[in-house]
C-alpha positions as CSV (number, residue, x, y, z in Angstrom):
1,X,-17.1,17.4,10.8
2,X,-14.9,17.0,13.6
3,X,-14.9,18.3,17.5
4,X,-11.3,15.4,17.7
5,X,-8.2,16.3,15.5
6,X,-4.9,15.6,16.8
7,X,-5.8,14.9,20.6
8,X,-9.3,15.0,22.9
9,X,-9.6,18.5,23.7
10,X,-11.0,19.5,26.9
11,X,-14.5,20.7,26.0
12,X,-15.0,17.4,23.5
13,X,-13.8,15.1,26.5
14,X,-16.0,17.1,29.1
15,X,-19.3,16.1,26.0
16,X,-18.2,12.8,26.1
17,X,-17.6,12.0,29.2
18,X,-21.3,13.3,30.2
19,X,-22.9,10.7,27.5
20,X,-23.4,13.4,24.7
21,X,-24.6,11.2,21.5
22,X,-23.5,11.0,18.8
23,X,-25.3,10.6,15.9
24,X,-21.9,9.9,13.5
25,X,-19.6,7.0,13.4
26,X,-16.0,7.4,14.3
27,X,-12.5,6.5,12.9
28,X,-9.3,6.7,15.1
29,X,-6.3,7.5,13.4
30,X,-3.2,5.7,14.4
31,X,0.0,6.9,15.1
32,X,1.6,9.3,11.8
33,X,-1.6,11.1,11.2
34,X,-4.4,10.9,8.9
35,X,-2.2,12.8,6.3
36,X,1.1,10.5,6.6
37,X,0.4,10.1,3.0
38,X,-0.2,6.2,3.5
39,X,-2.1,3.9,5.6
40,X,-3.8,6.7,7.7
41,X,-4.6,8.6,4.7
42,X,-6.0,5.9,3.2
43,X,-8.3,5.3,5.7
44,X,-9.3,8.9,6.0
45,X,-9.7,8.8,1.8
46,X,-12.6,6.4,2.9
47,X,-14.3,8.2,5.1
48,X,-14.1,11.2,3.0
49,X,-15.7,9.5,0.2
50,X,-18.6,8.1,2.3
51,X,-18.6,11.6,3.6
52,X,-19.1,13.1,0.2
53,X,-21.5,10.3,-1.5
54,X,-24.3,10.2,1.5
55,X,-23.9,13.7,2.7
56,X,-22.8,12.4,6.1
57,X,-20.3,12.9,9.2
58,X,-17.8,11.6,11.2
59,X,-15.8,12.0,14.1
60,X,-12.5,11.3,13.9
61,X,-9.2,11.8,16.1
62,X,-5.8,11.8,15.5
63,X,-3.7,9.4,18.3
64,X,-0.2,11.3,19.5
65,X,0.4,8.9,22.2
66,X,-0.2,5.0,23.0
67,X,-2.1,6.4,26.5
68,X,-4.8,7.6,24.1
69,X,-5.6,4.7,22.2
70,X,-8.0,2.8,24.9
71,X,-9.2,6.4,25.9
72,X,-10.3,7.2,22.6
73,X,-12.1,4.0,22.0
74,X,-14.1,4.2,25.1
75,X,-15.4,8.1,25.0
76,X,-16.6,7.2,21.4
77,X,-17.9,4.2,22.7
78,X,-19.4,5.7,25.4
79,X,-20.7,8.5,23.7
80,X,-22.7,5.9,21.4
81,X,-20.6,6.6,17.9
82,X,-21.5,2.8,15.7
83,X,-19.2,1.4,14.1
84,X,-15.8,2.9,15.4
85,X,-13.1,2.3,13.0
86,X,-9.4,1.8,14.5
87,X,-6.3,2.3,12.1
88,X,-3.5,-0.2,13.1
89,X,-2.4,-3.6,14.3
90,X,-1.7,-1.6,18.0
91,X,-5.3,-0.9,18.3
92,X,-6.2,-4.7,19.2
93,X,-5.7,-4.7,22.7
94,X,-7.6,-1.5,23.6
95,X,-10.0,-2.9,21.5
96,X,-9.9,-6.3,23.8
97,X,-10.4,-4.1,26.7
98,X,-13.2,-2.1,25.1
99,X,-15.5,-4.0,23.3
100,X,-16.9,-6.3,25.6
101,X,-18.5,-3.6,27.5
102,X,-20.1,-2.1,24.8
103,X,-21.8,-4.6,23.2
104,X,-24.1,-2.8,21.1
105,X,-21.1,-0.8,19.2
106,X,-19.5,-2.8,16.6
107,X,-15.8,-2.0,16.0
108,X,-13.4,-2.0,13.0
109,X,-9.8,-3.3,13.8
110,X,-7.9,-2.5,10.8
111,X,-4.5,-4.8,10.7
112,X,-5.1,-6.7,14.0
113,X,-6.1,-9.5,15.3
114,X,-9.2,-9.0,18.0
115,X,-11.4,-11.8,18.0
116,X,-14.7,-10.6,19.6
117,X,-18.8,-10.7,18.2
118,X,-18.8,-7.0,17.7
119,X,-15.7,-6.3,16.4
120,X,-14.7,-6.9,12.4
121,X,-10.8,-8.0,12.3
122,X,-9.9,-6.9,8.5
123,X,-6.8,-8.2,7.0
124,X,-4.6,-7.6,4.0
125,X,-2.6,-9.8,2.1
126,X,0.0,-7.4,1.5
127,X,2.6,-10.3,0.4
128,X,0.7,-11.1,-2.5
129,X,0.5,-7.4,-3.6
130,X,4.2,-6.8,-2.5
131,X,5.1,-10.0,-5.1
132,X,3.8,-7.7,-7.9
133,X,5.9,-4.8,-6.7
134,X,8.9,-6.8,-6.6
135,X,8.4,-8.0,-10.2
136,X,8.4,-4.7,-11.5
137,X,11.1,-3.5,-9.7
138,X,13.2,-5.9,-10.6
139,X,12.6,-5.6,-14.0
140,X,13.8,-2.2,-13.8
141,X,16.6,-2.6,-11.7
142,X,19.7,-2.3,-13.9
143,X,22.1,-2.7,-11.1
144,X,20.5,-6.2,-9.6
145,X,20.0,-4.8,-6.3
146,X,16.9,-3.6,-4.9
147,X,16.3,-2.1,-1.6
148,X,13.5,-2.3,1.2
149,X,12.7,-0.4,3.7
150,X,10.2,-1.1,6.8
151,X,9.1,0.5,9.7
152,X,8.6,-1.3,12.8
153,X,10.1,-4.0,12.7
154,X,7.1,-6.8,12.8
155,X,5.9,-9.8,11.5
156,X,3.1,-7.2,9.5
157,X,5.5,-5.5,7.8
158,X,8.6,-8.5,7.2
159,X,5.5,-9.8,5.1
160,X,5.5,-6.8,3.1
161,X,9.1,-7.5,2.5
162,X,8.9,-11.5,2.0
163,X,6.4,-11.3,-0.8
164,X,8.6,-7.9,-2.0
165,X,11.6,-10.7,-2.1
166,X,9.9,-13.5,-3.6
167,X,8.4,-11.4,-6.1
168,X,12.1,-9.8,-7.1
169,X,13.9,-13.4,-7.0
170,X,11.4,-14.6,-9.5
171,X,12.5,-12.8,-12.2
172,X,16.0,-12.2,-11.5
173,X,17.0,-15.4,-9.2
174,X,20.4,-13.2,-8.5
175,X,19.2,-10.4,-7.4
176,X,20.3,-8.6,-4.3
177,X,17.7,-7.6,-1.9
178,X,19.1,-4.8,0.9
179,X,16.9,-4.6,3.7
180,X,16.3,-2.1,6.5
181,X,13.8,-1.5,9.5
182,X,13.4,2.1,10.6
183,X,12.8,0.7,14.1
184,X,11.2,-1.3,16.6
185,X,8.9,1.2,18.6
186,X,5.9,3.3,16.7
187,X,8.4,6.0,15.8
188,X,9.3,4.2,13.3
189,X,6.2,5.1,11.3
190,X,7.3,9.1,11.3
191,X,10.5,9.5,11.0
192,X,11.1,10.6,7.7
193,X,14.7,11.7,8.2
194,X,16.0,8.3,9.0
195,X,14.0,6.9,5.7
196,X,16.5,8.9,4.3
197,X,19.5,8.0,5.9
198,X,18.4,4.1,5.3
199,X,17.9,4.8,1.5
200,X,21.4,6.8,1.1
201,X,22.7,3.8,2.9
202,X,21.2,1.6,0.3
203,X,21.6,3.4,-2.7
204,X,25.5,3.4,-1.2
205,X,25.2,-0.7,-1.3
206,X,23.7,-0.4,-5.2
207,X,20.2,-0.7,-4.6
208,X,18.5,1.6,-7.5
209,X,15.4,0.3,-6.8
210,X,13.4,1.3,-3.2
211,X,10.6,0.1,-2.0
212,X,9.0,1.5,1.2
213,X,6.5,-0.1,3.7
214,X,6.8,2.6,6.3
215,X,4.1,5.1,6.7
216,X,5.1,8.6,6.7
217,X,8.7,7.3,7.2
218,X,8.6,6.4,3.8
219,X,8.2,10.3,2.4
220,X,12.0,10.8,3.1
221,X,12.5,6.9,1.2
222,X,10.3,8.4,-2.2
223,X,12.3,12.2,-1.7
224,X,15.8,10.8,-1.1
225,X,15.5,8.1,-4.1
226,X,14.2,10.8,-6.8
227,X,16.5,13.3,-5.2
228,X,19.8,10.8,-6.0
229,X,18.0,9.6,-9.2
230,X,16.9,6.0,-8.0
231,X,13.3,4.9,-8.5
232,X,11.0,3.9,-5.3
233,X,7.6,2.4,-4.5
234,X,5.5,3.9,-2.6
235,X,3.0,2.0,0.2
236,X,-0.7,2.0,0.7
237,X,-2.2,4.5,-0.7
238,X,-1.0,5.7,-4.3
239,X,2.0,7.6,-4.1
240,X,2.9,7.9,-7.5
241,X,2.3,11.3,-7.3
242,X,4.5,12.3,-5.1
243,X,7.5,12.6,-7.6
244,X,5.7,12.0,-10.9
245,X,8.3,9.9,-12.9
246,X,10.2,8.8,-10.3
247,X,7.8,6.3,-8.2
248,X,8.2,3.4,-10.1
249,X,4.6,2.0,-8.6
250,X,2.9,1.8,-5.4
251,X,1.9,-1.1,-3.5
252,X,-1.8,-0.3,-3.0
253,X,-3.3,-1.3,0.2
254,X,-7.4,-1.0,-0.3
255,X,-7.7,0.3,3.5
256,X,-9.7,3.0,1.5
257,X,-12.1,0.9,0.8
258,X,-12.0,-1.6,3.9
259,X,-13.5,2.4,5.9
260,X,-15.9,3.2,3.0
261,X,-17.4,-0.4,3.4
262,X,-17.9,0.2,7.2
263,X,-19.4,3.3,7.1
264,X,-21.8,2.4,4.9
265,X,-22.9,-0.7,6.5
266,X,-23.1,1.1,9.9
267,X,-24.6,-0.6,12.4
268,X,-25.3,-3.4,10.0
269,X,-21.8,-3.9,9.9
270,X,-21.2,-7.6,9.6
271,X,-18.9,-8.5,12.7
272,X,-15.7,-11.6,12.1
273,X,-12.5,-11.7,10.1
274,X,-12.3,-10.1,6.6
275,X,-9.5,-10.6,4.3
276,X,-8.8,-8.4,1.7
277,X,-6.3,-10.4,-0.9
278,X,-5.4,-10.0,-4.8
279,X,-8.7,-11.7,-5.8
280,X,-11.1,-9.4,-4.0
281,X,-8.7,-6.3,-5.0
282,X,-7.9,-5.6,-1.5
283,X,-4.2,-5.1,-2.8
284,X,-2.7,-4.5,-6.1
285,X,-0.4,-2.2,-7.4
286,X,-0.8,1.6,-9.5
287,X,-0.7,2.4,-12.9
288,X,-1.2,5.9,-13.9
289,X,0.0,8.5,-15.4
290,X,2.3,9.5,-13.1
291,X,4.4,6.4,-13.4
292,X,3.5,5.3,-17.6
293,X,7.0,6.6,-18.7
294,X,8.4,3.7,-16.4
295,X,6.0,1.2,-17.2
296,X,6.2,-0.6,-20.6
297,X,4.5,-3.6,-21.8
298,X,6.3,-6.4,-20.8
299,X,6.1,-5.2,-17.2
300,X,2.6,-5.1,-17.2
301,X,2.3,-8.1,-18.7
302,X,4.7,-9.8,-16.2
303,X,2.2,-8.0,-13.7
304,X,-1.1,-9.4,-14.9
305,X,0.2,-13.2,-15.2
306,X,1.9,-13.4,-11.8
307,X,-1.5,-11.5,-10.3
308,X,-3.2,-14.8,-12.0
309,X,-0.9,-17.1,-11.1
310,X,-1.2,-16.2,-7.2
311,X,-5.1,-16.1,-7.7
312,X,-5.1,-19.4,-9.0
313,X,-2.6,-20.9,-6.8
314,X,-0.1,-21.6,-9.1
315,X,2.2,-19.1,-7.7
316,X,2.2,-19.5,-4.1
317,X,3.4,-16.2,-2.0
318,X,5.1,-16.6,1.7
319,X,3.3,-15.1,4.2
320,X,5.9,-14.1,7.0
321,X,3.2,-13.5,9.6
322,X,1.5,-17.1,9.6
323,X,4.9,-18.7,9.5
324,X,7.4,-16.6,11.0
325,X,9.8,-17.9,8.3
326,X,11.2,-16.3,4.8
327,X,13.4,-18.1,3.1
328,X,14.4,-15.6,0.4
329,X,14.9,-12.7,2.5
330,X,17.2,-12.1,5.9
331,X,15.8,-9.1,7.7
């Protein structure tokens, strides 16, 4: 159930804005849409599961503009919607600017970095699952050269591609890692055509390996590398699918069920910072059957001790955005 989908219409705003309840939580959508195949999707696969299970609704919206973000948060807010879930690190300051007026509402910032009593902060350790992607694509690489391609260009996603590196250099030590950024505004999640462009670019440069962290940027990555007969790894959600045989593995991101947790706590939500890592399998990456022709034994083998080596601490992952600082990768 939904009276949002891709922007506040005028009679949902006009219910809103005069106090209507609402009796459902909410989840706000960031910038690519809820079906950008990735991180969106992946938070929408969530609340489509809790939907399903319980027999309950949500109210949702899809963002098309930064103007929207703080807007959305407070007519949900407003409107008494508990918890509202937010998609994306660029959802932190409205969230700042929110919250503290609604005290009652507990919020969900998903990938940033708000530090308030009603507001959970969840936060991935996408370096330690990007280590296991890198290990399996360099064992497939033939050429030695692997690619990667971000999005915006921030210290979220260069530690997507520092553990991607790491994981790479430590089973082929001379390996060649390409990397790109798509850009460095929110464009840079949807812009599928210039995931292409990068990947040609790569693939000219001998990657034969691609990994994207991009949102739905990274459809053109997975399209253009089994169009030109180069494996990729998909982001987030499992992409696998996508070109069955050709997706070497995807990088899962658990946002799924970070959304599924909150809604089902609902207001009991427990507010503070959550972090979702390798040892709570809040990252990981997909087997299936989509990708078994690519995936023999050694490689999952190589897989399951480096995933107990970082959960132990014996193998210990660089996280770019506590440090600022990769020393096996130039971005």
């Amino acid at each position: 159930m939904s009276i949002m989908t891709k922007i506040l219409g005028a009679t949902a705003a006009s219910a809103l804005i005069a106090g209507t309840a609402l009796a459902e939580p909410a989840v706000i959508y960031d910038l690519g849409g809820k079906f950008d195949k990735s991180f969106n999707e992946a938070g929408y696969n969530g609340a489509k599961r809790w939907a399903d299970e319980t027999g309950g609704t949500f109210r949702e919206i899809e963002l098309t503009s930064e103007a929207q973000r703080e807007q959305a948060l407070r007519r949900f807010a407003e409107a008494g919607a508990n918890p509202i879930i937010t998609m994306g690190f660029a959802m932190t300051t409205p969230i700042e600017a929110v919250a503290p007026e609604y005290p009652d509402v507990k919020f969900v910032n998903i990938d940033g970095w708000a530090n308030l009593p009603n507001v959970q902060t969840v936060s991935f350790a996408e370096h330690e699952g990007s280590y296991l992607a890198g290990v399996m694509a360099a064992m497939a690489s033939k050429s030695g050269t692997v690619g990667f391609i971000g999005g915006m260009d921030i210290p979220l996603i260069r530690k997507f591609g520092c553990g991607y590196a790491q994981g790479v250099k430590s089973v082929n030590p001379n390996a060649t890692i390409v990397a790109n950024m798509t850009g460095t505004t929110p464009a840079a999640w949807n812009d599928p055509v210039k995931g292409s462009e990068l990947t040609k670019a790569q693939i000219a440069q001998g990657a034969d390996v691609v990994y994207a962290a991009a949102g739905g940027t990274g459809v053109g990555v997975l399209q253009t590398a089994a169009d030109e007969g180069i494996l990729s790894i998909g982001v987030d959600s499992n992409q696998n699918h996508l070109h069955p045989g050709k997706v070497l593995t995807s990088m899962l991101k658990r946002v799924d069920n970070t959304v599924y947790n909150a809604l089902k706590d609902g207001s009991d939500l427990q507010t503070g910072y959550l972090t979702m890592d390798l040892a709570s399998e809040g990252v990981g990456v997909a087997f299936d059957e989509n990708n078994a022709a690519l995936v023999n034994a050694k490689m999952k083998d190589a897989v399951a001790a480096a995933t107990d080596g970082i959960i132990s601490g014996s193998i210990k992952v660089e996280n770019y955005a506590a440090t600022d600082t990769c020393t096996v990768l130039e971005f």
